[in-house]
C-alpha positions in Angstrom: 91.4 27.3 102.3 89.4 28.9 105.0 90.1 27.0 109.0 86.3 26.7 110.0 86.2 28.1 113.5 82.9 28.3 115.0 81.1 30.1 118.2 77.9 29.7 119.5 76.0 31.2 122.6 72.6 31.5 123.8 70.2 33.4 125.7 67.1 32.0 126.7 64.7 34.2 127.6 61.6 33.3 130.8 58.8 35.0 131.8 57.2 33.8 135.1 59.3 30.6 134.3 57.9 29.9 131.5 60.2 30.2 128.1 58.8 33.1 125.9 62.1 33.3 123.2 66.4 32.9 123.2 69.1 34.2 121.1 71.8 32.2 119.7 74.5 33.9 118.7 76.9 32.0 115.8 80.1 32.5 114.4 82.2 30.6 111.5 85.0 31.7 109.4 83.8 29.9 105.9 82.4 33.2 104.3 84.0 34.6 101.4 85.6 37.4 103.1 86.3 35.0 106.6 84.5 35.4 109.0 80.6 35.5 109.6 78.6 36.3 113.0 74.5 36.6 113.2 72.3 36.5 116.3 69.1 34.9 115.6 66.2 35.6 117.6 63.9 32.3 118.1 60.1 31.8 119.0 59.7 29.3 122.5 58.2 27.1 119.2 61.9 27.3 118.2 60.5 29.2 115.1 62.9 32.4 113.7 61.6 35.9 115.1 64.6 37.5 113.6 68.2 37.5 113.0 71.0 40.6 112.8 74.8 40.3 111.2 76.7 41.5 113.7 80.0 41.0 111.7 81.1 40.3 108.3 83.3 41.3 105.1 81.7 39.9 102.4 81.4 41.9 99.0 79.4 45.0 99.0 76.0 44.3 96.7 76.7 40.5 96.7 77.1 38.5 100.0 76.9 42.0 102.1 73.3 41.1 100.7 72.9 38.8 103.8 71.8 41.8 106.1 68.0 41.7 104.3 68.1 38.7 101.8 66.7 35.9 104.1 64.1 38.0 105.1 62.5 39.2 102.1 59.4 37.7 101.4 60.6 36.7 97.8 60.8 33.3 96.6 62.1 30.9 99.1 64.5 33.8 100.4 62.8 34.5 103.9 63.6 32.4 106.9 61.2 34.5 109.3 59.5 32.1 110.9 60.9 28.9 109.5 62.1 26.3 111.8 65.8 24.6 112.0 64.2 21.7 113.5 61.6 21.4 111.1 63.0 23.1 107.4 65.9 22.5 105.7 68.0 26.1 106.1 70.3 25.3 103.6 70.2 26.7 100.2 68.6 24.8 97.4 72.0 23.9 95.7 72.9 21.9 98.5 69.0 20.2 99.0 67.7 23.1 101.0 64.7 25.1 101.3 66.1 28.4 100.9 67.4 30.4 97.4 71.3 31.6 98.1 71.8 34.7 97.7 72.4 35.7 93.6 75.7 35.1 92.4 77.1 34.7 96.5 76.5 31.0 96.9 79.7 30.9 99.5 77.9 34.1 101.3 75.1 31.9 101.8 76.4 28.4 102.4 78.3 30.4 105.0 75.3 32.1 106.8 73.6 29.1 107.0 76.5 27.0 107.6 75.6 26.6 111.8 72.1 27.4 111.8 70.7 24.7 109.5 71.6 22.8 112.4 72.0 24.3 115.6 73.0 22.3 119.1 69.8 20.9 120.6 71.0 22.1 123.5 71.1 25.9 122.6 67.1 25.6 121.3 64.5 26.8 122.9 62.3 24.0 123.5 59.0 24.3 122.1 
């Protein structure tokens, strides 16, 4: 049984004081393989820009999948431009919006696992 350990951190980004876009960085050790850590890029509408896995060792051609699945515009796959605050970024086995990744349902539960979700606090606010 995988210990969850988790990490977040942000970035909020300003221009001439006004909020234009943060980072949150997120970390949790319930993938597959352990350990999973994206940086998501967010709109100052708290809407996705983009995200990047920085770290993982899920199963080549199955979870490893992670790096493009959520942003393929297949589906309900892509998360580009979906809000946490206002969509469901969970996969649609538990309720979600979002298809999990074929045959890596852990991979995905896992990748979405702090992001569905994220602290208020690390937001941007719209």
């Amino acid at each position: 049984m995988n210990t969850v350990r988790l990490r977040l951190s942000s970035i909020r980004q300003k221009k001439r004081g006004i909020l234009v876009g943060a980072a949150v960085e997120c970390s949790n050790s319930t993938g597959y393989g352990g350990e999973i850590r994206i940086i998501v890029g967010f709109e100052a509408d708290g809407t996705i820009r983009d995200y990047r896995v920085l770290k993982h060792q899920e199963t080549p051609g199955l979870g490893a999948k992670m790096d493009e699945w959520f942003r393929t515009e297949k589906n309900n796959q892509n998360i580009i431009g979906k809000s946490p605050i206002r969509n469901k970024l969970q996969v649609k086995q538990d309720s979600g919006d979002i298809d999990a990744i074929t045959a890596a349902t852990i991979t995905s539960r896992a990748f979405f696992w702090r992001l569905y979700k994220p602290p208020i606090r690390l937001m941007p606010n719209p």
